[in-house]
Every structure is written in structure tokens, then in C-alpha cells.
N, C-alpha and C positions, 0 to 999 in steps of 0.2 A: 662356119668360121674356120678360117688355115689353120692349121696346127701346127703353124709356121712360127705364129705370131706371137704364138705364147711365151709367158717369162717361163724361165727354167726356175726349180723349186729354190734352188741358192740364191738367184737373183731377187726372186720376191722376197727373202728374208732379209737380204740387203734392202731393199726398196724401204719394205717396214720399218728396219732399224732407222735408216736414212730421215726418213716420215717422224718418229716417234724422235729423236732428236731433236728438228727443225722445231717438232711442236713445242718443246721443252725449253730449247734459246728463246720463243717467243714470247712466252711466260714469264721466265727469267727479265728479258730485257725489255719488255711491256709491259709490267708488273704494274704501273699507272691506268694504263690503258684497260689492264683485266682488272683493277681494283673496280675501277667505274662504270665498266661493263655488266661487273658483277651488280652495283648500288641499284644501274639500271633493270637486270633482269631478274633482283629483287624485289624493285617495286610493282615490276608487272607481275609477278607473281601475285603480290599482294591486292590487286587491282583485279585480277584475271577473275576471280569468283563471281564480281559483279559485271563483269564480259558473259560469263558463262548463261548468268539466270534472266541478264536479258534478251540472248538468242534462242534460250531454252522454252522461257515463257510469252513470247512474241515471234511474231514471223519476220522479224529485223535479222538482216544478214549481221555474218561477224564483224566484218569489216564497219557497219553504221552502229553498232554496240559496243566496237572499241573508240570509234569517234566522240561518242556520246559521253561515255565513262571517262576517258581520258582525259578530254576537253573539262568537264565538269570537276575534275580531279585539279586540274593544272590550273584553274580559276582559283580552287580553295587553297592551294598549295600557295603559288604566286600572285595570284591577284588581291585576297587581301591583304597579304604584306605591303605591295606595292602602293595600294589605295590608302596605307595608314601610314607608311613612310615619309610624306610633306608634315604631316600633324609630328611624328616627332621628329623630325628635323630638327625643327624650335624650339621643341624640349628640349633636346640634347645641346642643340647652342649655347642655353641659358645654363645649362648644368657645366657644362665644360667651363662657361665664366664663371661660376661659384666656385668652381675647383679653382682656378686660377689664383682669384682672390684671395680663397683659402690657402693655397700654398703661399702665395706672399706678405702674409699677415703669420703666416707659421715662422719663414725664411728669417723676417725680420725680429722676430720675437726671437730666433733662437741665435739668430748675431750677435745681440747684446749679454752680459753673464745674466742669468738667472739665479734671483734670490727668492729661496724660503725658509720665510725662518732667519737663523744664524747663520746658513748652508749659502751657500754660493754655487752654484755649478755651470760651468764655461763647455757649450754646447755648438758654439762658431763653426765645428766644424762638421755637427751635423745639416749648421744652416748651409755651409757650402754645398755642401752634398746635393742639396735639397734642390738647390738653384740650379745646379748642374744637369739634374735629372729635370727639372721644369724644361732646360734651355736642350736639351738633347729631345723631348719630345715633339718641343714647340718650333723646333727648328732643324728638322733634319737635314742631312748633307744631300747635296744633289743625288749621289750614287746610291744612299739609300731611298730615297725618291723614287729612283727610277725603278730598284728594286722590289720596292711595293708595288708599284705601277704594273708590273712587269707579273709579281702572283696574283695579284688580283686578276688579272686580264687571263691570266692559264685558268685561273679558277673559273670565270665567266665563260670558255671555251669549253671545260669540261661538263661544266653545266648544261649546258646546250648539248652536246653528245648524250649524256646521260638523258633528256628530256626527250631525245629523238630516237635513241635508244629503244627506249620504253615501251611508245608508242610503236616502236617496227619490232618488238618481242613479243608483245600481245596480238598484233595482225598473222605474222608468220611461225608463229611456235607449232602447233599443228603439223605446216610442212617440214620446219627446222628439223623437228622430231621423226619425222617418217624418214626423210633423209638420214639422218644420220642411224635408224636401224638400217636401211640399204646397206651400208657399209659394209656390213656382216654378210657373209654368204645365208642364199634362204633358207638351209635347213634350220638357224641359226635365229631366225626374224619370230616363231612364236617364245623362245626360252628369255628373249631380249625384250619383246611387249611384257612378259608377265614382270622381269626383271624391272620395266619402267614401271609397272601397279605397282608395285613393292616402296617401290620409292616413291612415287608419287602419295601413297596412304601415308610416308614419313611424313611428307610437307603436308599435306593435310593436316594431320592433327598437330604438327609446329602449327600450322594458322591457326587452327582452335585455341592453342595455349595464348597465342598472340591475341586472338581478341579479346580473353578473359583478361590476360595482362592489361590488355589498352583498357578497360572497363573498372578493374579494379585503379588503376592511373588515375583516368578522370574523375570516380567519384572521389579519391583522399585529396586531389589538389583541390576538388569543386569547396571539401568540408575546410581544407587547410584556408585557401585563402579568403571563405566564409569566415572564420572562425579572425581571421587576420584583419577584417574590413575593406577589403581590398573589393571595389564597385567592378560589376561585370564576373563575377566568381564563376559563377556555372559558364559562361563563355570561354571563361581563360582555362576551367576545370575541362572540359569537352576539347578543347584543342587542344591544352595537356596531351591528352589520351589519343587522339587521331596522331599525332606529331611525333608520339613515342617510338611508332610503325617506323617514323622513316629513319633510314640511318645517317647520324654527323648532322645533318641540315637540321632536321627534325624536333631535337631536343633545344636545339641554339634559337631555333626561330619562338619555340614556347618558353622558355625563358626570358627572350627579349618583350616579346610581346606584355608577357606579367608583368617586366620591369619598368614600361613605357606606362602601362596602363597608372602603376605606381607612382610614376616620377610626375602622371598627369594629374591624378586624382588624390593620392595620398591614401591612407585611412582614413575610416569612420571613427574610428575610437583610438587609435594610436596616438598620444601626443609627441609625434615628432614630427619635423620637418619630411617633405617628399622626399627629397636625397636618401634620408637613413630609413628609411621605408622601403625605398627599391632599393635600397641595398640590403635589407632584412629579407625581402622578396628572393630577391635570389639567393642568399645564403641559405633558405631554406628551401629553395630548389634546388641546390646543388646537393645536399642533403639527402632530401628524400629521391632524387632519382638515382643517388649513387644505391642506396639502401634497396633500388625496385634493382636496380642491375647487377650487383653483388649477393641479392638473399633473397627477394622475391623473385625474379626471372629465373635463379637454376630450381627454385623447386618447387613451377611452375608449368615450366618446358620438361625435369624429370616426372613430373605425375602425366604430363599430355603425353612425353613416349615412351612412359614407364621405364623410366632409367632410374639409377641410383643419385639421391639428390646431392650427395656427395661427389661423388662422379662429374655431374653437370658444373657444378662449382668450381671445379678444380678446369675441367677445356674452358671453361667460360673466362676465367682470371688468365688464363696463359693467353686464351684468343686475343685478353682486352690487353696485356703487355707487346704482345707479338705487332697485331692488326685491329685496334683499339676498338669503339662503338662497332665498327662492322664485322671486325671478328666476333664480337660479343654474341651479335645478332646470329651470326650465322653458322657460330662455330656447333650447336646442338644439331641442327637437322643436317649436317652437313658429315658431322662423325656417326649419326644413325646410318646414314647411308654409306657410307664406308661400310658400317658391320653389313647391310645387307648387298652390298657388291661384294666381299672380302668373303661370306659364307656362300655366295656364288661358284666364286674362282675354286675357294676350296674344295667344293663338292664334285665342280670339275677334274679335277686336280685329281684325285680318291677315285675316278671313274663311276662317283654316285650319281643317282637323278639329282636335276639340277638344282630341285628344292625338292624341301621335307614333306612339307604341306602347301594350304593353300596360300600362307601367309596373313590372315585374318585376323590372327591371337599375336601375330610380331608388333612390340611394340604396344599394348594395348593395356590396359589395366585391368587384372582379373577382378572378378566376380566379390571375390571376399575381400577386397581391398577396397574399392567400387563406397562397397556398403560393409565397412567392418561389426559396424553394430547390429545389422539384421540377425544374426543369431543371439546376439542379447536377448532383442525384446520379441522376438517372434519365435513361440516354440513351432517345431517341427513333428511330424505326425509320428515319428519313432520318438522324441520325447515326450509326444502323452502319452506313447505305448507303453514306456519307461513309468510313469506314473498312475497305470492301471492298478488297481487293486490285486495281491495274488492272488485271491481265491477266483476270483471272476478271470484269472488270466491262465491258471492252474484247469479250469473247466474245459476256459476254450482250446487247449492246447495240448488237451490229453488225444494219444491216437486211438482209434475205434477200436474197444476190446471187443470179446467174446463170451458169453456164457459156456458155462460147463455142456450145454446142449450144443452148443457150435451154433445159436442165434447171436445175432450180433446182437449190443449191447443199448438200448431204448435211452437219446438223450434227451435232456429237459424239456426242449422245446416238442421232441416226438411223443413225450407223457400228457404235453399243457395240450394237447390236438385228439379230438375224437377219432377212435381207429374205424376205418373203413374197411368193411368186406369185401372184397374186389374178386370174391370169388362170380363167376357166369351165371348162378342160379340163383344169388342171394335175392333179386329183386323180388322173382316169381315166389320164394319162399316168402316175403316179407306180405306177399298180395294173399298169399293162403292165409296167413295167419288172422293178419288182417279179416278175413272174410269167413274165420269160425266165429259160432254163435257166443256170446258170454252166459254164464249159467245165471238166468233172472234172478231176480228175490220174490219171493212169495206176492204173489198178486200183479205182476207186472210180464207186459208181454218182453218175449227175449228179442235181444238188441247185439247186435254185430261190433266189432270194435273199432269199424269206421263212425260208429255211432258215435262212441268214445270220446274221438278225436275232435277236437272241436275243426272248424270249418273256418280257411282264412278269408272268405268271401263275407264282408258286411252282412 
């Protein structure tokens, strides 16, 4: 290559600033566009695990793993929506003319004075109010017309981005990611893979928090709207939990669904009307999911990355005022990895190695935490030792004395053991001995003192 060609060292720093700006306006002024980018490359994250173990576990390429998963995803996502939206169409027609009714049976009732009792109370001009707001919904101006028209149709466009998204972040993540370590000069490409394990083990155990989340979700809605008579519970309880994953869409579509199923079937045992039923239904959705995402989700996601559940609490509420459900979602594993880029740069910085360790124990839940009670109910081999006896602890623990003669000192166990003669001649003395006569007793021939010995042979 010329050495002609090269930028000079001032240039490139301009070039970079130049680069790191443009990227910064793009952000700024696309801020729609990275919201939904983000929704999308979200969801393939969330999707990606069942990508991974069908290419892992089959000889199907990535590319027929992600078709397979995605397609099957986007059927449960959209298709049964779609397939059950004519069925309440007609619900909701009928319900919108009960409302109707009901407000014009309100209107007129509060037109005339109201008596009870003695009491009189002239309330005209709540019924004005009433009418006014019936005839502003029932009759919007063209230019709000059009303006609905108008977000809906963005909202349908971004939809489709986000759904195509998805699918082309699960296909090309792999390359996405090799490319973008190129970036870096190569001495540079092993300290920036292990930087990406680092983070990646973040999102990991975020998804592990997330599926106990969704599990704990579906089984309280499964029991809530058992317990409520609401027909189809474990159905509506199971979407619940799958629908909690997604962000914005996700919670709005399980909601609707509980409340259609309501407005169709009613209770089993509730004596009210369907109306006040699906509207019990969701007041008690709105309820318990505020409750799973203010007090369950931070101390949830602080035990999956071993944060302080205080901590989570507090990015979790500012995420959800800043950048609502999707800040919520994303604000935990997204501030873990700030700490482990930010203790990156520092180490750099300091001219230390670039990590401490292997990175194994970041983020993880120790041992004694894990399991706090194992030391309750399990002693340990130094607390029997703590509960030995002293005299038997007093024995084993004395160091080897000596006798006055300078032989060491005979312990219990070497008294409870016959002493062996280990001297070279003991055997052949023991065969002599053996083989002198015994002095007979009168009238008996003499006998040797193997005669003695009795004979272990039958």
C-alpha cells in the first residue's frame, strides 16, 4: 500500500470526531426510528434462543431456523388476533350502543332538577357537558379525522418495519456483530469478543429473569381470572405471560383479549351484567400488571443480575417517566452493561489489563445468597468437630511426647495391638522353642510343644 494514501494522525481525529457527531444528530433526530429499531432488535433477541437450539439440535441451517421460528411467532402474535377480531367487532358494536343509550338516559335525567327527599339539586349543566362530550366523540371534525387517519397509518408503517426488522436481526446478527468488532484495529478484536461475552452473559441472565417473570404472570392471571369465572382462564392466564415479553403491543393486546372474552361470556358466578365484568377484568389488569412492573420486575431482574433491588427500582421508575413500557424493559440490562463497558474504558484508562477476571462471578448471585439457609440446617464437618467431646478431642490432639528414656510415648491404639518382634532371628528362636521337649508327668511319654498347640486342620 503507498504511503502516500495515508490520513495524517490530526486528520483521522477529525474524521472520528466528524463520524461520532453525524452518529449522535442521527439518534437525536431519529429518535422514532431507534425507538422501533430498538422494539425490534428486542424481540429478536427474545426469539433468538429458540433460533439457536434448533440449528444446534438439527442439521437445519440458520437462515430455515429463523423462518421457522419467526413465522410461528408472527402466526401467534398476529394471527390470533386477527382471526378473533370479526367475533368482537360485534361485541363491541353492541356495547358502544349500550353506552349510547346509557348516556342518553343519564343526559336526560340530569336535564330536569333532581329531587330527593326535601333536596332539590339542579344538575343541567352536568347534563350539558354530557351531550357535548357524547357529540364530540360521536362526531368528530374532519381535521380530526384526518388526523387519526393519519396515526394510525404511521402506526401501521412502523409496524411493518419493526416485523421486518426482526426477522433481518435474527438472520444477520452473527455478521452485524463480526463487522462491527472489524472496526477496531486487530490487536484490539480478542479484548472486544471477550468485552461482547461479558455482555452477552448480562442479556442472558436478563432473559432468565424474564422467563420466571412471564411464568410467575401467567400462573396469577391463570388463578385471578379462575377465581373471577372468567371461561378460557388458563388460555387468557398463558397469553398473559407470553404477551408480558413483548413491549407496548404486548400488555394492550392481553388485556383486550380478557376483556372481549368478558364482554362475550360474562362470569360464572358474578351477578352483573358483561359490561361491568369487562370492566372489572381490566381494572384488575391494570392493577396487577402495574404491581408486576413497579415491585415484582425490579426485584426480579436485581436477584437475575445480582443488583440492589433498590437500585433497579429506582432506573426502572425514571426509565418508565422518561421512555415508558420500553424503558421499563430495557432500562436493567442495558445499565448492567454500561457498568461492564464503563469498567472496560476505566481499566484502559489506568493502563491496567483490561479485565480483572474471567468475568464468571459479575453479575451472579453468590453462593450464600443462592441458598441462605444451608448453614441453618446443614452442619458443617468443623461444626461436628466444634461438638466433639473434649476429652476424646484433648487425646487426639496432644503432640507425640517422650519418655524419660527418650522412647516415644505408646498411644491407645498402639497398647489395644499385639507388639510384634521384628527383630531377624525372632522366628527361628520361636521354632527352637517350639521344638524343646516338655518335662512329662510321671508315666507319660514326653511331648514337644507343637504337640501343645492344637492343629488348625479339621
Amino acid at each position: 500500500m503507498n504511503d502516500g494514501t495515508k490520513w495524517s494522525l490530526t486528520f483521522r481525529y477529525i474524521a472520528g470526531a466528524i463520524f461520532f457527531a453525524a452518529v449522535v444528530a442521527f439518534l437525536f433526530y431519529a429518535h422514532m426510528a431507534v425507538r422501533n429499531l430498538a422494539i425490534a432488535a428486542f424481540v429478536a433477541y427474545l426469539i433468538n434462543p429458540a433460533v439457536s437450539y434448533l440449528s444446534n439440535r438439527t442439521r437445519m441451517s440458520r437462515t430455515a431456523a429463523v423462518n421457522i421460528v419467526y413465522f410461528s411467532a408472527l402466526i401467534l402474535l398476529v394471527g390470533v388476533p386477527a382471526t378473533l377480531a370479526p367475533i368482537f367487532y360485534d361485541e363491541v358494536q353492541i356495547v358502544l350502543k349500550d353506552l349510547l343509550d346509557l348516556s342518553n338516559q343519564l343526559g336526560q335525567v340530569l336535564s330536569n332538577p333532581v329531587r330527593i327527599g326535601g333536596l332539590v339539586f339542579h344538575l343541567e349543566e352536568w347534563g350539558a357537558s354530557l351531550f357535548q362530550v357524547q357529540n364530540a366523540f360521536l362526531t368528530p371534525l374532519p381535521e380530526e379525522a384526518l388526523e387519526l387517519l393519519e396515526t394510525t397509518s404511521v402506526g401501521v408503517l412502523w409496524f411493518l418495519v419493526i416485523l421486518v426488522s426482526v426477522h433481518f436481526f435474527m438472520s444477520k446478527w452473527p455478521n452485524m456483530r463480526d463487522n462491527l468488532i472489524s472496526f477496531a484495529p486487530e490487536p484490539y478484536h480478542p479484548e472486544l469478543r471477550e468485552l461482547y461475552r461479558r455482555i452477552r452473559r448480562v442479556w442472558m441472565a436478563y432473559l432468565r429473569g424474564q422467563i420466571v417473570l412471564m411464568i410467575i404472570v401467567g400462573v396469577v392471571f391463570t388463578v385471578v381470572w379462575t377465581f373471577m369465572g372468567i371461561p378460557g382462564a388458563l388460555v387468557l392466564g398463558v397469553i398473559a405471560g407470553l404477551f408480558t415479553l413483548v413491549p407496548d403491543v404486548g400488555p394492550f393486546l392481553a388485556v383486550v383479549l380478557a376483556a372481549g372474552v368478558a364482554l362475550l361470556e360474562g362470569s360464572t358466578w358474578i351477578p352483573l351484567s358483561n359490561f361491568w365484568v369487562a370492566g372489572i377484568v381490566v381494572a384488575v389488569y391494570l392493577v396487577l400488571i402495574n404491581l408486576k412492573n413497579f415491585f415484582l420486575r425490579p426485584y426480579i431482574m436485581g436477584r437475575s443480575l445480582h443488583m440492589n433491588e433498590a437500585l433497579v427500582f429506582i432506573i426502572i421508575i425514571i426509565a418508565t417517566i422518561l421512555e415508558g413500557i420500553l424503558g421499563a424493559l430495557l432500562v436493567v440490562p442495558l445499565f448492567a452493561s454500561a457498568i461492564v463497558i464503563t469498567g472496560y474504558i476505566q481499566r484502559k484508562i489506568l493502563g491496567l489489563p483490561p479485565f480483572e477476571d474471567d468475568g464468571s462471578q459479575q453479575f451472579v448471585m453468590p453462593e450464600e445468597k443462592v441458598n441462605p439457609t444451608g448453614r441453618k440446617w446443614s452442619r458443617r464437618a468443623t461444626d461436628r468437630l466444634e461438638e466433639t467431646p473434649a476429652s476424646v478431642t484433648e487425646i487426639n490432639t496432644l503432640p507425640p511426647a517422650s519418655s524419660p528414656e527418650g522412647e516415644p510415648v505408646r498411644s491407645l491404639e498402639t497398647d489395644s495391638q499385639p507388639e510384634v518382634d521384628r527383630r531377624p532371628d525372632a522366628h527361628t528362636e520361636d521354632n527352637q522353642i517350639k521344638d524343646q521337649p516338655v518335662s512329662p508327668q510321671p508315666g507319660k511319654p514326653a511331648r514337644t510343644l507343637k504337640d501343645e498347640i492344637p492343629s488348625a486342620d479339621p
